[in-house]
N, C-alpha and C positions, 0 to 999 in steps of 0.2 A: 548077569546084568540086571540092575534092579530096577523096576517103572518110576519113573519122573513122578515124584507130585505134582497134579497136573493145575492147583491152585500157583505153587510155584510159577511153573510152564506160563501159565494166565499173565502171572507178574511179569513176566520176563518179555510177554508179546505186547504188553502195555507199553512199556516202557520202551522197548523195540519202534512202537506204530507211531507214540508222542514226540518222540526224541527227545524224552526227560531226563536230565539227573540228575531230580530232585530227592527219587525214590531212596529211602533208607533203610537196609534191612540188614540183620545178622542171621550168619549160616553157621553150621557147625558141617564141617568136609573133612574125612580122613582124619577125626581125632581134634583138628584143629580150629579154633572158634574164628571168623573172619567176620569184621563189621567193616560196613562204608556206607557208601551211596553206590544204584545201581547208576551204569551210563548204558545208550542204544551203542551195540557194539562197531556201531560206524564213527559213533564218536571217540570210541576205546581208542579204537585200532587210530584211527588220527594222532591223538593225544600221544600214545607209545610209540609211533614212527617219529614226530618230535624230539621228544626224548631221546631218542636214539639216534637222530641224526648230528642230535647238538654234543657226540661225545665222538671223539674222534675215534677212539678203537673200536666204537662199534655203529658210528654210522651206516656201516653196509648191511646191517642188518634193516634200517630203516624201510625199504622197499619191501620186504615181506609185510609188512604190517600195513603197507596202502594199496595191495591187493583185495580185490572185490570179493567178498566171502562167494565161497560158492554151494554153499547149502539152501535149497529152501523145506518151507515146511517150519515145523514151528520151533522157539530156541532152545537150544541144547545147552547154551551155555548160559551165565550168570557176568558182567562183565564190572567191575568193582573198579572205581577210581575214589582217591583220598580216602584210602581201606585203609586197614591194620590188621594184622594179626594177633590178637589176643594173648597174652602167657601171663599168666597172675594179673599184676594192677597194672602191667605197661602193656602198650599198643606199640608194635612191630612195621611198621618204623613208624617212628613221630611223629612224623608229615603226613602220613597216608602213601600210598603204594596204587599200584597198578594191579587185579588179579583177575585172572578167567578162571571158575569154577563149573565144572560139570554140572547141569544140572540134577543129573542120575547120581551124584556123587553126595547129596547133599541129605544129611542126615536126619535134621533139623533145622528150624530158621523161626526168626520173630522179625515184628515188622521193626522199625526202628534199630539205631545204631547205639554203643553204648560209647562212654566217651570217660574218659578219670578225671580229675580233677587233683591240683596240690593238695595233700594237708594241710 
């Protein structure tokens, strides 16, 4: 198991204590480049129980996700809304996506998101 950048960690408890998500960062996790905005993972977990309850094969999943975390101490995770996943000049999905990233998982990162544009 590899130690947390703990500037990361910093980020992530900011964002956590403001309930911002304004914050904009790219990570690199497992190979794969992931850009968004961060969100306070109470706002995640809201946001994805939504989602989920508005699709009828997987509404029942909706209740896991408006359970109360139950870790304290400082964040372990990275909580990504209107993200993309990066593969050449497209972002994965268009719209932006929902993602949790390990913090311990995360390879590299800059601050800002990147975004493509038409030719």
């Amino acid at each position: 198991m590899s130690k947390p950048d703990e500037l990361l960690v910093d980020i992530a408890a900011q964002v956590e204590s403001g309930h911002s998500n304004q914050m904009s960062l790219t990570v690199v996790a497992g190979g794969a480049v992931l850009t968004g905005r961060l969100a306070p993972e109470s706002v995640w977990r809201q946001r994805v129980s939504e989602v989920l309850a508005d699709s009828e094969r997987l509404r029942g999943f909706s209740a896991v996700f408006t359970a109360v975390p139950r870790e304290e101490g400082p964040p372990r995770y990275l909580h990504f809304h209107v993200a993309r996943i990066l593969q050449g000049t497209v972002g994965i999905p268009e719209t932006g996506g929902m993602y949790r990233v390990a913090i311990e998982d995360v390879s590299a990162w800059s601050m800002g998101d990147f975004s493509y544009s038409e030719p």
